[in-house]
C-alpha positions in Angstrom: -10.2 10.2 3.3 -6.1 9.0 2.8 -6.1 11.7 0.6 -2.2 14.0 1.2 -1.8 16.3 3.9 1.3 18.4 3.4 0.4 20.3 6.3 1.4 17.2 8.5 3.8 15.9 6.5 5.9 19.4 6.9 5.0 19.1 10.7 6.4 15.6 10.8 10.0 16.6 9.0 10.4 19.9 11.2 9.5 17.7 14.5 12.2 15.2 13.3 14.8 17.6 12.7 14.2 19.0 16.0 14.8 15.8 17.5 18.5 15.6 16.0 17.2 13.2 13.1 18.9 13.3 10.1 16.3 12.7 7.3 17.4 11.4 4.4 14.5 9.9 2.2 11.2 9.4 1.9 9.0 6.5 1.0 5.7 7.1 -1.0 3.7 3.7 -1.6 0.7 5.0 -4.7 -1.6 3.6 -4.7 -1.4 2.9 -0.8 -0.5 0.6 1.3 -2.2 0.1 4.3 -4.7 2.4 2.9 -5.9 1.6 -0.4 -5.7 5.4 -1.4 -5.3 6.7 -5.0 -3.1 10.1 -5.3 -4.0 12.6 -7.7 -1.7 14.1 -9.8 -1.6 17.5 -8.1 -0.9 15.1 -4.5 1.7 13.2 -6.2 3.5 16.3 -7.3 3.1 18.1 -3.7 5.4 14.8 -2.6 8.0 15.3 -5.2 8.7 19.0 -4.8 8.6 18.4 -1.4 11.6 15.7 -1.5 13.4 18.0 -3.8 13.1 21.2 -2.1 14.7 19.2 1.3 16.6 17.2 -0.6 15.1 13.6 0.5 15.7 11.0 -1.6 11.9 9.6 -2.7 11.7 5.9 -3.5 8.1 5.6 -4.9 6.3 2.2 -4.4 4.2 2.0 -7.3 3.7 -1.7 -7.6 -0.2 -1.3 -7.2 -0.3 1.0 -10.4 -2.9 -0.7 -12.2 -5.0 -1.5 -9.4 -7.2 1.5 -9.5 -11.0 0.8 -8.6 -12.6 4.4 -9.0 -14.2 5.8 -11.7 -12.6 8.7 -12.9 -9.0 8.1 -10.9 -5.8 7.5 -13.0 -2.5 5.9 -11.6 0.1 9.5 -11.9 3.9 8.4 -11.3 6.8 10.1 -9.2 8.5 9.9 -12.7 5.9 11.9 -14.7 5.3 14.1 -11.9 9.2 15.4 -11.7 9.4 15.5 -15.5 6.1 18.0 -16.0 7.8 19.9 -13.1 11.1 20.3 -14.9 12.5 18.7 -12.3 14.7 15.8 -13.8 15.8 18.3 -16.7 17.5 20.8 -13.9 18.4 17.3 -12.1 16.9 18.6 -8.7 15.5 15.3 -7.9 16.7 11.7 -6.6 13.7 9.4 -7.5 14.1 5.8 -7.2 10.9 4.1 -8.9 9.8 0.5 -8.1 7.8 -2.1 -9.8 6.8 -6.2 -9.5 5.7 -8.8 -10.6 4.4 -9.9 -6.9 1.8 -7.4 -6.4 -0.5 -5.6 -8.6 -3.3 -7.0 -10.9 -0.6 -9.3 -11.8 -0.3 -10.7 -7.9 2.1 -13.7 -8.8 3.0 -14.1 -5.7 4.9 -16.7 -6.0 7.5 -15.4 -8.6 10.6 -13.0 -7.7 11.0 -10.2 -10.2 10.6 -6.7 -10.5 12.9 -3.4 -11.4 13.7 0.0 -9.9 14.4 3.0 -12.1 16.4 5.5 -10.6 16.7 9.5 -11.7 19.1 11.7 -10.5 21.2 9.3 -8.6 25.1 9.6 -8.5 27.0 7.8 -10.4 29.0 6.4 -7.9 26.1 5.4 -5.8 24.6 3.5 -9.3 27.8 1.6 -9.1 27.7 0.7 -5.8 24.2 -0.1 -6.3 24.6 -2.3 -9.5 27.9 -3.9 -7.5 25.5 -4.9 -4.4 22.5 -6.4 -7.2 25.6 -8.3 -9.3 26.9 -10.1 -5.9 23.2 -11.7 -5.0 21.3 -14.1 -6.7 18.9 -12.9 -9.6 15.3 -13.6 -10.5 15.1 -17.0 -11.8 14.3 -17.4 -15.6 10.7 -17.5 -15.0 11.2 -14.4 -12.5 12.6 -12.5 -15.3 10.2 -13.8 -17.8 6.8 -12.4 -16.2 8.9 -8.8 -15.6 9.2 -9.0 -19.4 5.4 -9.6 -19.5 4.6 -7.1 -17.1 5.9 -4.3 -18.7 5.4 -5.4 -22.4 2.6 -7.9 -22.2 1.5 -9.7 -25.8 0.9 -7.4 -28.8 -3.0 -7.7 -30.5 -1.1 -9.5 -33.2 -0.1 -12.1 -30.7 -1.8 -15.5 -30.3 -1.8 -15.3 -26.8 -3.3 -11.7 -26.6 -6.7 -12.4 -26.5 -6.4 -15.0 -23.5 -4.1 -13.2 -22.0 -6.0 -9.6 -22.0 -9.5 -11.6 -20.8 -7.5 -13.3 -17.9 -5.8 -9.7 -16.5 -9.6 -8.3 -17.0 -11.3 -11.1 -14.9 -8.7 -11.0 -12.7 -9.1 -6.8 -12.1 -13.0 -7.1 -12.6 -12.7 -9.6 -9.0 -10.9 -7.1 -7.2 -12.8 -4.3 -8.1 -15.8 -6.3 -7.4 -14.6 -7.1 -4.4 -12.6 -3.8 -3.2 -16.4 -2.4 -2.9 -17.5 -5.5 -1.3 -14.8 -5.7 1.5 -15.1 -1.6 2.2 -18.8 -1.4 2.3 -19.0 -4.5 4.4 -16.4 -3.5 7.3 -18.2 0.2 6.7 -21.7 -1.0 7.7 -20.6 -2.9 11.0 -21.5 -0.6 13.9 -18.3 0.1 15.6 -16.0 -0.2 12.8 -15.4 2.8 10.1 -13.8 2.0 6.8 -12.7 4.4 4.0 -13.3 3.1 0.3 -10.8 1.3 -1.3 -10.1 3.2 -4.6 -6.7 1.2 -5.3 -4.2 -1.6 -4.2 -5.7 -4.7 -2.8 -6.3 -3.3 1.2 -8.6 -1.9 3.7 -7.9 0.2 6.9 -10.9 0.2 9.1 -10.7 2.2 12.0 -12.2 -0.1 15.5 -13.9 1.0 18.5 -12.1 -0.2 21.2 -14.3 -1.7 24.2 -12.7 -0.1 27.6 -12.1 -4.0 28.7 -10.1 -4.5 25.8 -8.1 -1.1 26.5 -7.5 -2.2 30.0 -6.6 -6.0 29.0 -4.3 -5.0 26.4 -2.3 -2.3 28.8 -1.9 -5.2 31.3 -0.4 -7.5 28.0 1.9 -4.9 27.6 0.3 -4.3 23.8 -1.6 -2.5 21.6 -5.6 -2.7 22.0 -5.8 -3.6 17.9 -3.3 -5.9 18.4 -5.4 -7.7 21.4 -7.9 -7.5 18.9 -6.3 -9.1 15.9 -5.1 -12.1 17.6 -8.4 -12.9 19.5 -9.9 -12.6 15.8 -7.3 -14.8 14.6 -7.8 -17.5 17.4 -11.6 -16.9 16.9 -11.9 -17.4 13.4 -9.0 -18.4 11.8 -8.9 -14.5 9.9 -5.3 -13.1 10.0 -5.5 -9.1 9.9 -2.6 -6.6 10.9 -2.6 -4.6 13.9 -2.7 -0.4 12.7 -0.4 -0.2 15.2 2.2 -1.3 12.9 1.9 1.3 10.6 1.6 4.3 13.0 -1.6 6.2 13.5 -2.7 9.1 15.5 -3.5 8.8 19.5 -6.5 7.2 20.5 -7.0 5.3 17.1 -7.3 1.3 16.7 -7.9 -0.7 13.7 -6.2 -2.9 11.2 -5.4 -3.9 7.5 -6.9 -6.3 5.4 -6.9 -7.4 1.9 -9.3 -8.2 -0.7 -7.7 -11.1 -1.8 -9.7 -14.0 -1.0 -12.5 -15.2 -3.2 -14.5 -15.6 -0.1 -14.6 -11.9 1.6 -18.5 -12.0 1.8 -17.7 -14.8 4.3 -14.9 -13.0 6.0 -17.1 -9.5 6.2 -19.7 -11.8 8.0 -17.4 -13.3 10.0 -15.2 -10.4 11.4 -18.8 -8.9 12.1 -20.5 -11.8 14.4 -16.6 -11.8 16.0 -16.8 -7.6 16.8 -20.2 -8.3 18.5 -18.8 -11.1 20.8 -15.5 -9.0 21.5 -17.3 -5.9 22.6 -19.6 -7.9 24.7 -16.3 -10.6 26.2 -15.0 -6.7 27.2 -17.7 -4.9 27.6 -16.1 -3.7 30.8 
């Protein structure tokens, strides 16, 4: 599964500092992007004492909070995680914390708003950060409206709290529904593997490569999922992203899709019949 593995992530910071790097922060996204992972609370405090014990700065992503698909799994913040650990009492943490209103159950794409809470951050460097913010342009007043929402939505004393709360569930119940749907589907192609999505709104199947396509792409100058995803997008009209992009081990090829669109049964079907045809156009 996407499930933490400290081991590598140790690996990964020694071979960096090896290399002359100077690493200065880290960047948790929970629940995950590409990989639709949930952390549990003993994975998300692993990360957090290992930023403060080499002193990384961790800016957690954590705008996919209440997009948790699994029975039984619980969205566990950076926050919480440093605070049960004693770690923001003997300020021996840097956290910077985001949320918005873009992503998320919420998913108003459309609107620009959101926050970042920051712990154990010099003072100076709040002030330079507050300085930079107060010199661009804000959220507009809608923006800053649904930020309000989001993090205080309407009390069961409201009028609008019964709409409201049966929208945000029909709106979860979808992904959910279709978070299993997507998964399963891309699981049950032959050819393709994919991991459950337990959160976010994303898959990351991994592809078997056809040695044509191998070859083809190495002549392109490009990555085999890449040669994929654009032969799937000429094919079909489906727009996935390359695993390439993200950095994966040697040797493996996929990509990353969402769960968006209210017609994934078709896509599923689709990016099926369009694997068969690739591995058979380079079957060679």
């Amino acid at each position: 599964n996407w499930g933490l593995n400290m081991k590598e992530l140790e690996r990964s910071l020694a071979e960096a500092k090896a290399k002359g790097i100077n690493m200065v922060g880290l960047v948790l996204i929970n629940p995950g992007n590409p990989t639709g992972q949930v952390l549990s609370p003993d994975e998300v405090k692993d990360i957090v004492t290992f930023c403060a014990e080499n002193n990384l700065v961790l800016l957690s992503d954590e705008v996919y909070q209440e997009n948790i698909y699994r029975e039984g799994d619980k969205f566990f913040s950076s926050r919480r995680a440093a605070d049960e650990l004693g770690l923001i009492k003997n300020d021996a943490i840097q956290l910077c914390s985001f949320h918005s209103v873009s992503k998320g159950v919420m998913g108003e794409c459309g609107q620009r708003g959101g926050y970042v809470e920051m712990v154990g951050i010099d003072s100076e460097v709040n002030d330079c950060l507050y300085k930079l913010a107060a010199s661009k342009l804000c959220s507009n007043a809608p923006g800053q409206a649904m930020v309000s929402l989001m993090c205080r939505g309407p009390s069961p004393r409201d009028a609008s709290y019964e709409s409201h709360t049966m929208e945000k569930k029909a709106v979860f119940e979808g992904l959910k529904e279709r978070a299993r749907l997507v998964s399963n589907g891309l699981d049950s192609i032959p050819g393709i593997s994919c991991q459950p999505a337990t959160g976010a709104m994303y898959c990351f199947p991994s592809v078997q490569m056809p040695p044509g396509a191998i070859k083809a792409s190495n002549e392109r100058g490009y990555s085999p999922d890449t040669l994929y995803a654009l032969d799937l997008l000429q094919t079909t009209g489906i727009c996935v992203v390359p695993a390439s992009g993200f950095g994966q081990e040697e040797g493996r090829f996929g990509f990353r899709t969402t769960f968006l669109s209210p017609e994934s049964k078709y896509v599923v079907d689709s990016i099926r019949e369009h694997y068969e045809a690739f591995c058979s156009k380079y079957s060679n």
